[in-house]
ROKOL-865739 format. One line per 4 residues: for each residue x negated, y negated, z negated of N, C-alpha, C, O, CB. Coordinates in pm, 1 decimal, always signed. Atoms other than C-alpha are relative to their C-alpha. Glycine has a CB too. Example, Ala and Ser with C-alpha at 12.3 -4.5 7.8 and 13.67 -1.06 7.14 Angstrom:
2
-89.0:+119.0:+0.0:-1230.0:+450.0:-780.0:-90.0:-120.0:+0.0:-193.6:-118.1:-66.5:+99.2:-2.7:-124.6  +82.0:+119.0:+6.0:-1367.0:+106.0:-714.0:+77.0:-109.0:-73.0:+26.1:-219.8:-89.9:-41.4:-46.2:+141.5
***
This chain:
113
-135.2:+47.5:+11.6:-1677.9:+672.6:+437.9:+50.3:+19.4:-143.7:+133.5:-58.6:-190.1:+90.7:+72.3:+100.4  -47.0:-5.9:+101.5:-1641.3:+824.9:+104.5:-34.4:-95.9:-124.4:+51.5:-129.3:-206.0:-15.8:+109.5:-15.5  +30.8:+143.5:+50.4:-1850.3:+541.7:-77.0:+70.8:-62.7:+10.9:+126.5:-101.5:-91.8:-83.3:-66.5:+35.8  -27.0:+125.0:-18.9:-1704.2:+298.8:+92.9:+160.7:+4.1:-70.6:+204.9:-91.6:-134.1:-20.6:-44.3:+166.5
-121.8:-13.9:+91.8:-1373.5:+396.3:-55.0:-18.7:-11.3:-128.7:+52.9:-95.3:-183.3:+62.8:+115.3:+11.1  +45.1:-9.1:+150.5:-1507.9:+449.7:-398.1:-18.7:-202.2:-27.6:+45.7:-287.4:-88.8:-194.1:+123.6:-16.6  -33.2:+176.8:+29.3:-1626.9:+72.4:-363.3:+132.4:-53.6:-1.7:+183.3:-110.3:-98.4:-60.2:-93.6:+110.3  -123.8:+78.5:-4.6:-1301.3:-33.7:-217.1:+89.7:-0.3:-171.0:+139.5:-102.0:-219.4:+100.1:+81.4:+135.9
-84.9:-7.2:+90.2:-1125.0:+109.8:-544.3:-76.7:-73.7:-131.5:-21.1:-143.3:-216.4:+45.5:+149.3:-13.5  +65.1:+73.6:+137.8:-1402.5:-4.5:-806.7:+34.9:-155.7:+49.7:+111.8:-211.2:-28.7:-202.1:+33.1:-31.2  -71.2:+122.2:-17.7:-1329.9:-350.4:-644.8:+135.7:-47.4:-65.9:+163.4:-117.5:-163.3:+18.8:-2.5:+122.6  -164.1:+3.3:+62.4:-957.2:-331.9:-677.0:-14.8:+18.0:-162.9:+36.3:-72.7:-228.5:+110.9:+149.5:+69.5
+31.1:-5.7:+127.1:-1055.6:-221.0:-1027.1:-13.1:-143.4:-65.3:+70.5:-189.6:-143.0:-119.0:+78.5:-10.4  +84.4:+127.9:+65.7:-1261.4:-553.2:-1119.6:+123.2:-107.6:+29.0:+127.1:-199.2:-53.3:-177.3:-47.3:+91.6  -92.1:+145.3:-5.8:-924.9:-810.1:-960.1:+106.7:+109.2:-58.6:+195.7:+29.3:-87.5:+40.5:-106.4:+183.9  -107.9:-3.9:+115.3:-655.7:-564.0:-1173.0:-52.3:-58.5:-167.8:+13.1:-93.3:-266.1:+46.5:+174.4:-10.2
+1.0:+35.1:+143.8:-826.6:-649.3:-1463.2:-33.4:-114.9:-52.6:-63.0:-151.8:-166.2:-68.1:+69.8:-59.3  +22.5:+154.0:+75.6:-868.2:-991.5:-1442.0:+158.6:-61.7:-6.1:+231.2:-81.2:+91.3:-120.2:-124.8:+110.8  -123.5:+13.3:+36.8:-561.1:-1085.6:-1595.3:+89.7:-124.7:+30.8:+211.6:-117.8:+15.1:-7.4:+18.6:-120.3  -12.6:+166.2:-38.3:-511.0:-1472.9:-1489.1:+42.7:+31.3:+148.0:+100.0:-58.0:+210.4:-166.1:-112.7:-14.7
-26.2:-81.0:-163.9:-463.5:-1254.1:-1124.4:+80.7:+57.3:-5.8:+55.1:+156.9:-73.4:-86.1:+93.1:+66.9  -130.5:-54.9:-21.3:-108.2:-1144.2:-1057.7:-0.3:+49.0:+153.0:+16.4:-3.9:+262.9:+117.1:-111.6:-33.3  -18.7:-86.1:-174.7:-125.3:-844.9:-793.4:+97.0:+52.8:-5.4:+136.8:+94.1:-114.3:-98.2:+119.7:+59.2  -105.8:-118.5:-9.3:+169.6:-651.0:-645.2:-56.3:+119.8:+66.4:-121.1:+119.3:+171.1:+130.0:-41.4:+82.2
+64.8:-164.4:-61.8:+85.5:-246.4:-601.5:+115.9:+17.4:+99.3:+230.4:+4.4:+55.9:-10.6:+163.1:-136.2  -151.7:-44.5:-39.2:+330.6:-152.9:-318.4:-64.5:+128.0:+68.4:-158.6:+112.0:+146.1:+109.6:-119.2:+115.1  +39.5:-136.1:-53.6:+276.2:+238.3:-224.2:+79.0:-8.4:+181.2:+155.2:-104.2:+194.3:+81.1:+148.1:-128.2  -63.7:+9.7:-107.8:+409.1:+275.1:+141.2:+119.8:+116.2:-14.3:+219.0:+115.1:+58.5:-100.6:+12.1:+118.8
-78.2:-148.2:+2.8:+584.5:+636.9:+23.1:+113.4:-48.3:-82.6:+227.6:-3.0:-75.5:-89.0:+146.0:-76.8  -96.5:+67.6:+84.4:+759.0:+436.1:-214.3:+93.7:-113.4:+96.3:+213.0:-130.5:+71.2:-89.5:-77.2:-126.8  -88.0:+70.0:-65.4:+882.2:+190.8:+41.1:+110.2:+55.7:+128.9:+209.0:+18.0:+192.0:-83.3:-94.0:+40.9  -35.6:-127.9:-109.1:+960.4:+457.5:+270.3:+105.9:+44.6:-89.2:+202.8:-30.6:-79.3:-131.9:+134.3:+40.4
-126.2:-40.2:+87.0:+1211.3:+642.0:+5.9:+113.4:-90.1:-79.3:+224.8:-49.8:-113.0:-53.9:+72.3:-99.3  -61.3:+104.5:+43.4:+1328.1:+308.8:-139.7:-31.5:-142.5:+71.1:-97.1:-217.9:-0.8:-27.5:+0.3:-133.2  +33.7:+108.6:-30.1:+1297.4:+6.9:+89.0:+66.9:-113.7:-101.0:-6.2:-175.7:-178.1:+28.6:-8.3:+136.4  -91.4:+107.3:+2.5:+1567.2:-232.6:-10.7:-53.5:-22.1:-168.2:-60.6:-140.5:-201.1:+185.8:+41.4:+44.4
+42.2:+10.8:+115.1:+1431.7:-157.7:-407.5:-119.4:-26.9:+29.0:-129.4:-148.9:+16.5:+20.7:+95.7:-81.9  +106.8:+59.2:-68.2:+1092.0:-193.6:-273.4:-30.4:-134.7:-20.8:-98.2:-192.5:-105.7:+16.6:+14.2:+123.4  +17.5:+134.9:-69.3:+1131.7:-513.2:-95.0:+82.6:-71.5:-113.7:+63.9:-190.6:-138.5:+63.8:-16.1:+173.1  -35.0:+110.8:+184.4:+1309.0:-645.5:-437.5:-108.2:-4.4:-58.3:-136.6:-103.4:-125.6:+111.2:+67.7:-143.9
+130.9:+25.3:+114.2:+1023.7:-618.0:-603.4:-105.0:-87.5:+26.0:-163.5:-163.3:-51.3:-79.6:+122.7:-27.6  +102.9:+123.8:-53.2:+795.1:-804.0:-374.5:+58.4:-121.8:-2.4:-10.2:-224.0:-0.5:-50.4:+12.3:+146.8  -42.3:+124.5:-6.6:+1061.8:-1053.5:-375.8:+17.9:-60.5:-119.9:+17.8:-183.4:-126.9:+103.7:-7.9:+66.7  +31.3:+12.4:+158.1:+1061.9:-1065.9:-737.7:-113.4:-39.1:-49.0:-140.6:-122.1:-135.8:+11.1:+109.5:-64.3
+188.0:+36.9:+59.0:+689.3:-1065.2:-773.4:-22.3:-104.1:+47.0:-109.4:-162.3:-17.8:-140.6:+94.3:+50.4  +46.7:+144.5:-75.5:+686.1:-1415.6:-498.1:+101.7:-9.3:-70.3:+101.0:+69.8:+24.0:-18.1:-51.3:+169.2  -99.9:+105.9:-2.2:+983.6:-1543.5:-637.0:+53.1:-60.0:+119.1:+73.8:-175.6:+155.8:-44.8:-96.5:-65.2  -105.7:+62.8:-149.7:+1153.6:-1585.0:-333.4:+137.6:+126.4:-18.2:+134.6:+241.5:-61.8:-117.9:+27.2:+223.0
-109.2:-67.9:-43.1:+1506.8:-1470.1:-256.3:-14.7:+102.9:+56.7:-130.1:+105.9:+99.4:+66.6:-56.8:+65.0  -9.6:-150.5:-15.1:+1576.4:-1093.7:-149.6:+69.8:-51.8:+137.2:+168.0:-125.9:+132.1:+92.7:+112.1:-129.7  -87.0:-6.1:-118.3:+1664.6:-1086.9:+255.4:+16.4:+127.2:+34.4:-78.4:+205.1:+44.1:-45.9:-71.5:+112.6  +37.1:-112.0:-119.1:+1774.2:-813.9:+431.8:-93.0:+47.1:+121.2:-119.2:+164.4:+147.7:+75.8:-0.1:+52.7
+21.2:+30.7:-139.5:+1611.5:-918.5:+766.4:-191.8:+81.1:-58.4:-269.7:+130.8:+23.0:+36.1:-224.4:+66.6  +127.3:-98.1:+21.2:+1257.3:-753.7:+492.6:+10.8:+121.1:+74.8:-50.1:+157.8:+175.3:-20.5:+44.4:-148.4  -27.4:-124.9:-57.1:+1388.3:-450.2:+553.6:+6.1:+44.2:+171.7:-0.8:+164.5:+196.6:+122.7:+21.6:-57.8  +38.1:-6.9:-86.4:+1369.0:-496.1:+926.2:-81.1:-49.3:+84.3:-36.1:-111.8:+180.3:+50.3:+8.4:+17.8
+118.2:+52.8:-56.2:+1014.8:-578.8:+1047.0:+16.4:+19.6:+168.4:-72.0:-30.2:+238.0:-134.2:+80.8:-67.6  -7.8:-13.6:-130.2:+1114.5:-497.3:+1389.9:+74.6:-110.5:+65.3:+45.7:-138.7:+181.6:+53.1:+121.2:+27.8  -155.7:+87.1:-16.5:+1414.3:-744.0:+1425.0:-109.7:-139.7:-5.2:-77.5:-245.0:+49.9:+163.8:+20.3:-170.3  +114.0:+76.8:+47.6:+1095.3:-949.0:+1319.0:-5.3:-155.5:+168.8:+20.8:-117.9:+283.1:-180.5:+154.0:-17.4
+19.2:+73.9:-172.9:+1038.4:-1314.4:+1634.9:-141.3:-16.8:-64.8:-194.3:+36.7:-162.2:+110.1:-182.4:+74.2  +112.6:+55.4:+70.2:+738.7:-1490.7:+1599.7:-168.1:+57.4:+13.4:-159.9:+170.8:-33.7:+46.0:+14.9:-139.2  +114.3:+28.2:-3.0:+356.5:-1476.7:+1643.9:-98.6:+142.9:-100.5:-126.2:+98.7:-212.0:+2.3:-161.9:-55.3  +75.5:-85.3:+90.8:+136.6:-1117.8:+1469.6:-169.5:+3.3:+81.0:-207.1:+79.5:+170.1:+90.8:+172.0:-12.6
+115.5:-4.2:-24.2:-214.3:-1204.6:+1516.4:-116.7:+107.4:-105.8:-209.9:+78.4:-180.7:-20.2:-143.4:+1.4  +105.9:-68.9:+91.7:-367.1:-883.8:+1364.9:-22.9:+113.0:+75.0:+30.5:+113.6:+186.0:+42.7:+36.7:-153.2  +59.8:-105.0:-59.4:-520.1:-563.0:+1465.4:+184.2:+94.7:+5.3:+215.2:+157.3:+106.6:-163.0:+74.1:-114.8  -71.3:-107.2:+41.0:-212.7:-365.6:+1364.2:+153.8:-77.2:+55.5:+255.9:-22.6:+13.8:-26.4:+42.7:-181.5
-109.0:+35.1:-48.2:+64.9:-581.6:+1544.8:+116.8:+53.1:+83.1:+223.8:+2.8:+117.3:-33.1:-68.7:+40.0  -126.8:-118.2:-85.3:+241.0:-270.0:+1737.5:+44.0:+38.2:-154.0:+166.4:+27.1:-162.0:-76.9:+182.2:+129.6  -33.7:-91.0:+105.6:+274.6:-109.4:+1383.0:+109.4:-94.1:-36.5:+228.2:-62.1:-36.7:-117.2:+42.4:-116.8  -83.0:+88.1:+92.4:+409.3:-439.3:+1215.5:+175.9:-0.2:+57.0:+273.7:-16.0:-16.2:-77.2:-172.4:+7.0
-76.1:+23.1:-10.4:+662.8:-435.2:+1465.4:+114.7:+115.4:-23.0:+235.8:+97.1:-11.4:-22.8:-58.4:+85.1  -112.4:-122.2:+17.5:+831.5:-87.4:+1393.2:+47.3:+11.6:-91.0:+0.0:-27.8:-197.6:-25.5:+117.8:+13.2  -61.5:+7.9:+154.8:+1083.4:-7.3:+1165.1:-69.3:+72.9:-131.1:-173.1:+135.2:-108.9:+144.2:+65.7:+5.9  +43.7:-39.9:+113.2:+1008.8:+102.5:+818.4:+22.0:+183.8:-26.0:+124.3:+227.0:-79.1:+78.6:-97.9:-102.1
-70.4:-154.4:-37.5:+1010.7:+513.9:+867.7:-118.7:+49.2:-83.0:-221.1:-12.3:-112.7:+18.7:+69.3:+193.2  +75.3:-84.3:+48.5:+859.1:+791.2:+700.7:-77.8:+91.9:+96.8:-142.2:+189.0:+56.9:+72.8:+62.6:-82.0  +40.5:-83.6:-101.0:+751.2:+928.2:+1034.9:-127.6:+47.3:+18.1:-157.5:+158.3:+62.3:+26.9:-49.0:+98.5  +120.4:-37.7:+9.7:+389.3:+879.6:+988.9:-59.1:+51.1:-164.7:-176.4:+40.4:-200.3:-69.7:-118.4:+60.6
+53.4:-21.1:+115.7:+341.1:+983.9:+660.0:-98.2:+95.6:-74.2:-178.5:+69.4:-163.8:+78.1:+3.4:-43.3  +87.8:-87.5:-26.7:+194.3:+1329.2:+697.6:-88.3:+8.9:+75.3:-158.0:+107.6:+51.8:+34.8:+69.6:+15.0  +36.0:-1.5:-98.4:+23.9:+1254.6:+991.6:-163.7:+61.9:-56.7:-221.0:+163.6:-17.4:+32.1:-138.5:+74.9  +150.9:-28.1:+27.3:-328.6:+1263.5:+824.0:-38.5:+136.0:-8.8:-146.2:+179.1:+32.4:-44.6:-59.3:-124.0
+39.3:-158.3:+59.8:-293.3:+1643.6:+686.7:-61.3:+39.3:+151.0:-171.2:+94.4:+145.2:+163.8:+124.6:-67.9  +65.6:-57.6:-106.2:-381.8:+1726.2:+1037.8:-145.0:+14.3:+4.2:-215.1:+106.9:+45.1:+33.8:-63.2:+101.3  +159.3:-13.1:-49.8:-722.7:+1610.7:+1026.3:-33.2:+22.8:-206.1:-118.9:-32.4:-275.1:-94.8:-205.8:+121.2  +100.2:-56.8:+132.8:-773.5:+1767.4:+656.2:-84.3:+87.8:-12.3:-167.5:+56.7:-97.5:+52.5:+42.9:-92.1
+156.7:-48.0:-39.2:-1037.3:+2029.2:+743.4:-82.9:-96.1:-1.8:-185.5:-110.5:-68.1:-22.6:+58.7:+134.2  +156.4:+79.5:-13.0:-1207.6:+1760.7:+862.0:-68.5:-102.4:-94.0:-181.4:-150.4:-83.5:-0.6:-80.6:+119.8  -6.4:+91.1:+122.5:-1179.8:+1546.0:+555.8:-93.0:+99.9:-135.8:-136.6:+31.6:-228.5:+197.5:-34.2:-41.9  -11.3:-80.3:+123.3:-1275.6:+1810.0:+293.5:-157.2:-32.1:-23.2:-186.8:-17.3:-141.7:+57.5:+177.6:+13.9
+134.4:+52.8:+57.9:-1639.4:+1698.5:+266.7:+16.2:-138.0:-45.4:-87.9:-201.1:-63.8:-117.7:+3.7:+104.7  +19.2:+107.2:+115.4:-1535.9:+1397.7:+85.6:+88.9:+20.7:-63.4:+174.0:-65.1:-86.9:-5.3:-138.8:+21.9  -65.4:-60.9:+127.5:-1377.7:+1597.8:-149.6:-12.6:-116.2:-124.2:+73.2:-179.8:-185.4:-86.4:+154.2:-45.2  +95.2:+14.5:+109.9:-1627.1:+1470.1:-390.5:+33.3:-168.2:-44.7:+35.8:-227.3:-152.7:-176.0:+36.7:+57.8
+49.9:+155.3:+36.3:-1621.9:+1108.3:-337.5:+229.6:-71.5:-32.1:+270.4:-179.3:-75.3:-138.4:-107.6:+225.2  -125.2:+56.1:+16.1:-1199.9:+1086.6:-345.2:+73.1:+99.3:-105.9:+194.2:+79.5:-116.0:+75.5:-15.2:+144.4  -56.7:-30.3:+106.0:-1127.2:+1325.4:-641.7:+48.0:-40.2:-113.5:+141.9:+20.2:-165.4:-38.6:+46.7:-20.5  +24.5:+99.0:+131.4:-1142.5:+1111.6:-925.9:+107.7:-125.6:+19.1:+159.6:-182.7:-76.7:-179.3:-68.0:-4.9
-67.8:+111.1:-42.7:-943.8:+843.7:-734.4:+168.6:+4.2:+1.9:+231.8:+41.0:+100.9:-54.8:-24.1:+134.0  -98.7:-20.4:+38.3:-625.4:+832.3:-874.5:+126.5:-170.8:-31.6:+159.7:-229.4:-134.7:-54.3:+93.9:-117.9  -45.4:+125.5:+21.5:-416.0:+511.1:-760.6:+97.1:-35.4:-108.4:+87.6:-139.5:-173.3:+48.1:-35.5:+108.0  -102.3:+39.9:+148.4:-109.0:+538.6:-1037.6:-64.4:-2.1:-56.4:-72.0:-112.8:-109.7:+104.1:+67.8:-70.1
+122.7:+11.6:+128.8:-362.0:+587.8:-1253.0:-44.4:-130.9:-24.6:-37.2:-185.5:-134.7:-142.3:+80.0:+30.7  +92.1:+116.6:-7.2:-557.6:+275.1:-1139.0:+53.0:-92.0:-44.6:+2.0:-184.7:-107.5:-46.8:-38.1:+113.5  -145.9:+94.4:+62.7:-195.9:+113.5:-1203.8:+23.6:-56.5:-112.3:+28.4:-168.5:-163.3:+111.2:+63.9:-9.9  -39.9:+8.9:+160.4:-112.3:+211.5:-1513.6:-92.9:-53.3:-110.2:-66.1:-111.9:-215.0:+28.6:+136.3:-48.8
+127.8:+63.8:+86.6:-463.5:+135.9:-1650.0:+18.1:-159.1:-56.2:+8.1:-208.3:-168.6:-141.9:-1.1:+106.3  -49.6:+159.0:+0.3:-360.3:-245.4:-1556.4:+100.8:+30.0:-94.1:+79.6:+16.1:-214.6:+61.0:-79.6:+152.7  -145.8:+48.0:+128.9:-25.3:-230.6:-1742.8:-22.0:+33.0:-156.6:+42.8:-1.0:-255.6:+163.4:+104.4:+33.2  +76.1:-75.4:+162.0:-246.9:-37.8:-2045.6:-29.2:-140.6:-90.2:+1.6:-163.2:-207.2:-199.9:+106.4:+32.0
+74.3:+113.3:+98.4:-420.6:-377.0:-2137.6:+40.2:-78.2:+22.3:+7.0:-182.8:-33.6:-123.4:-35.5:-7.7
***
């Protein structure tokens, strides 16, 4: 699992730095402490108008054909945010492979060049 992360991020690596490629980073901890600034920014980055109705994915009608369609529909909460520390014992053998992995970092690198 810890590879496969390492890929995931060297990936992400190779489409921030192709520059002709306009990605938005959105942290979830960040949308969690600031939605409404948040959800400006994505609406900024599409160029589309700023709704309120972002800010409530629950309020949400309409059709979620994805694995994660109970989640999509709940509001925007910080409730799960710690949840993982629980299973950190069990995590600590891929110390190795997620030390180095430093997403602001990965960020700022992009805005570097």
């Amino acid at each position: 699992m810890g590879r496969y992360y390492q890929d995931y991020v060297q990936m992400m690596r190779h489409w921030l730095s192709i520059d002709c490629l306009d990605l938005h980073h959105l942290s979830y901890e960040d949308l969690v402490a600031d939605p409404k600034g948040e959800m400006g920014k994505v609406s900024d980055f599409l160029d589309v108008e700023f709704s309120e109705d972002c800010l409530h994915p629950e309020r949400a009608g309409g059709v979620i054909q994805t694995a994660s369609n109970t989640q999509a529909r709940k509001p925007i909460s910080a409730s799960g945010l710690n949840d993982w520390k629980a299973y950190q014992p069990c995590l600590r053998e891929l110390d190795p492979y997620l030390s180095d992995l430093d997403w602001e970092r990965i960020i700022a690198e992009r805005g570097a060049s």
